[in-house]
C-alpha positions in Angstrom: -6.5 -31.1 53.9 -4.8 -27.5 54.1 -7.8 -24.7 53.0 -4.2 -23.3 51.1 -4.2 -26.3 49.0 -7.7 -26.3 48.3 -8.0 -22.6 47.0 -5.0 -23.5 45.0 -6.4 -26.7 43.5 -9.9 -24.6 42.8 -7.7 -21.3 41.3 -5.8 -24.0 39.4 -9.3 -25.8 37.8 -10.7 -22.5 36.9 -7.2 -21.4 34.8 -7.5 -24.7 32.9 -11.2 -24.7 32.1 -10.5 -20.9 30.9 -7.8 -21.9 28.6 -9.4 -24.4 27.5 -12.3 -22.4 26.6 -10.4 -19.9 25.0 -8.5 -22.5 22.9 -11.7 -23.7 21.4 -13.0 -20.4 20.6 -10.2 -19.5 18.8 -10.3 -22.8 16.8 -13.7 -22.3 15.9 -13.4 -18.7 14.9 -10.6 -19.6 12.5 -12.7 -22.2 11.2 -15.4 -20.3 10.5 -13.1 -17.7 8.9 -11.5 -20.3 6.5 -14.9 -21.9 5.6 -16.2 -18.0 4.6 -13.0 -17.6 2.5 -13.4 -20.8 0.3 -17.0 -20.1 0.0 -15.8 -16.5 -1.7 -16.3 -16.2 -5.6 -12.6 -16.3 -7.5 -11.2 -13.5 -8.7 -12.0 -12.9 -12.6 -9.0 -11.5 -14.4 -9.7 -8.5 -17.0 -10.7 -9.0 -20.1 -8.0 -8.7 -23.0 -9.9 -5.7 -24.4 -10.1 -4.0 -21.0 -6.2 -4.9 -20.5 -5.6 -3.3 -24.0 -7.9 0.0 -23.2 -5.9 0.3 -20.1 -2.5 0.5 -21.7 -3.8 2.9 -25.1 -4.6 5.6 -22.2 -0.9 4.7 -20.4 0.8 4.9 -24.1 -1.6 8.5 -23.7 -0.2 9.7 -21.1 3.2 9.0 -21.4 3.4 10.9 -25.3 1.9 13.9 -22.6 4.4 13.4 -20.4 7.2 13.7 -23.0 5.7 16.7 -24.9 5.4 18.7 -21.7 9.4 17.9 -20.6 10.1 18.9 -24.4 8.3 21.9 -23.7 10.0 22.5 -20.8 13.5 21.8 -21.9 13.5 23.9 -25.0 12.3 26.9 -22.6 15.4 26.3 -20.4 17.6 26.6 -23.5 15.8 29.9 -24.9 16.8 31.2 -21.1 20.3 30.0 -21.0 20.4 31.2 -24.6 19.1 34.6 -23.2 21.6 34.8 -20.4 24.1 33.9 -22.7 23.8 36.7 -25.1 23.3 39.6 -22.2 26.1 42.0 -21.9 27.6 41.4 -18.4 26.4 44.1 -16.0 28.6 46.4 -14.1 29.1 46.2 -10.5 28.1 49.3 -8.7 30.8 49.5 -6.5 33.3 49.3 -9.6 
């Protein structure tokens, strides 16, 4: 038999039993994987009174929220109001 053959059929064993090697430890990692994520306690969802604390300090902070823009937009009227009222200035060149 041709030593060209023979290295080929040898290169060609070693490629299969690889794959096939890595196939299997790929199946058995994502095995193991699922079986740890079923095994995983559930989620508990938040109590009613934790739900209901959560959205008291939202309400909160949305009454600061609209005071401080009130805030800011009366202080943008007193300036217009301001600018309004001021004489116009002379140029300097004029």
């Amino acid at each position: 038999m041709d030593p060209d053959v023979i290295s080929f059929a040898g290169v060609a064993a070693v490629l299969i039993c690889s794959l096939a090697a890595l196939v299997t430890i790929r199946l058995v990692y994502v095995r193991s994987v699922r079986s740890l994520r079923s095994r995983e306690a559930p989620r508990e969802l938040p109590s009613s009174l934790a739900i209901e604390q959560r959205f008291d300090q939202l309400q909160q902070s949305v009454d600061a929220i609209a005071l401080e823009v009130e805030r800011i937009a009366e202080a943008q009227r007193f300036s217009a109001k301001l600018l309004a009222e001021r004489p116009e200035l002379r140029s300097l060149s004029g």
